[in-house]
Every structure is written in structure tokens, then in C-alpha cells.
C-alpha angles and dihedrals in degrees: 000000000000082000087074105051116118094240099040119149103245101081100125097044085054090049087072092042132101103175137033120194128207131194121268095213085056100059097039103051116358113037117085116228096250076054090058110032081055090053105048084043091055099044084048089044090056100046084254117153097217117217126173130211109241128172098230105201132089107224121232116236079245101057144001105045107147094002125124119258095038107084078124129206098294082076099038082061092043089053085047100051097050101038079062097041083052087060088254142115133216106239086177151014129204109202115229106238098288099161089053115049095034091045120035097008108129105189131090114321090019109177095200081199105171110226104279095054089054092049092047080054099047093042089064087052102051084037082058096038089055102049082064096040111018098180083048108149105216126202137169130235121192138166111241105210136142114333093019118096140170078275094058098050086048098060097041082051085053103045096041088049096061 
């Protein structure tokens, strides 16, 4: 929280920013609402977009369950609701490595969702996101280990894109 402070020593490096992100899982669930209205305040204070990092995808009772990438949309609307109760809006979302770890992910819960399923997924999240924020900017984030390769993300672009 010292981040926040009026007087916080980071001015300058503000000053070359243009977004600050905060944690889904933050916002959702840790952070108090003084925490938070002195966040956004201070993101907005400072000419910051503010984006937030979210797992887009509802886990089946199958699959998912723990996994990144599936905090689902219960929370996306949780994160909504109390970044505007806070006095704030979300200019952008990351999403937290859906393709992966829905798709290609090996460990315990694995989805093994081809590409299409994943993008359905991720669709009804960013449906949800922008009946909150209509002008919201989404982007992806994924881990690129061992199988994935520039041809895996491609296809997953191309089929999320659609």
C-alpha cells in the first residue's frame, strides 16, 4: 500500500508509465475497500490506465479446479463490482494464460480443451467484462514452455480472434 501514498517515492518512475495492474485475486478477495478506493485513486492520481490481471475461465466440475487461468466469471463480476464501488474503471484486462493451461496443461485437473473450446470460454468472459466496461482493452498472457511454439500461439490468435 505504501505504493499509493501521496508522497510515495516512485514519482518519477510514474511519471514513464502509462498502466498499472493490479491482481485479480486482490481486488476480488484481499484487498479492504479503503485498500482499494486508495488504490484506484492513486493509479487515476497519477494518469495511470489501471488493468487488472483475471483468469477468465469457469471450471467444469471435471477439470480446472485450482488451476490458473480459471478464476471464472463469478469473480470477473466480483472484480467488476468492487473496482466501481471503489470509484474506479477497468481500462484493461490480462488474461491470465487461458490457452495454456486449459489447453496444453498436463498436471492434476488438466482440460485438454482444443482451441475452440478455450476461445468459447474466454468469449463469455470478455461478453461479461464489457457489460461493465464497454470501451475495456483484452489481452492474453501465456507461458511459452516445452511443447508450445510460435505455431501454437498462432493458432490459438487465430482461433480466439474469430
Amino acid at each position: 500500500m505504501d505504493l499509493f501514498a501521496a508522497d510515495a517515492p516512485w514519482g518519477r518512475a510514474a511519471s514513464n508509465l502509462q498502466v498499472f495492474k493490479l491482481y485479480g485475486e486482490w481486488v476480488a478477495y484481499h484487498a479492504t475497500p479503503a485498500q482499494l478506493r486508495t488504490a484506484v485513486e492513486a493509479i487515476r492520481d497519477r494518469g495511470l490506465a489501471l488493468a487488472v490481471e483475471a483468469g477468465p475461465l469457469d471450471p467444469p466440475p471435471e477439470c480446472g479446479n485450482g488451476i490458473e487461468g480459471f478464476a471464472g466469471t463469478d469473480e470477473g463480476a466480483l472484480i467488476a463490482n468492487r473496482i466501481l464501488e471503489a470509484g474506479g474503471r477497468i481500462d484493461l484486462i490480462a488474461l491470465d494464460e487461458p490457452y495454456y493451461f486449459a489447453s496444453i496443461y498436463e498436471g492434476v485437473q488438466a482440460c485438454h480443451w482444443d482451441p475452440a473450446q478455450v476461445a468459447a470460454e474466454v468469449g463469455e468472459f470478455v461478453t461479461l467484462m464489457r457489460g461493465f466496461f464497454p470501451d475495456i482493452v483484452i489481452g492474453d498472457t501465456e507461458p511459452t514452455p516445452l511443447p508450445t511454439t510460435t505455431g501454437t500461439y498462432t493458432a490459438w490468435l487465430e482461433t480466439s480472434g474469430r
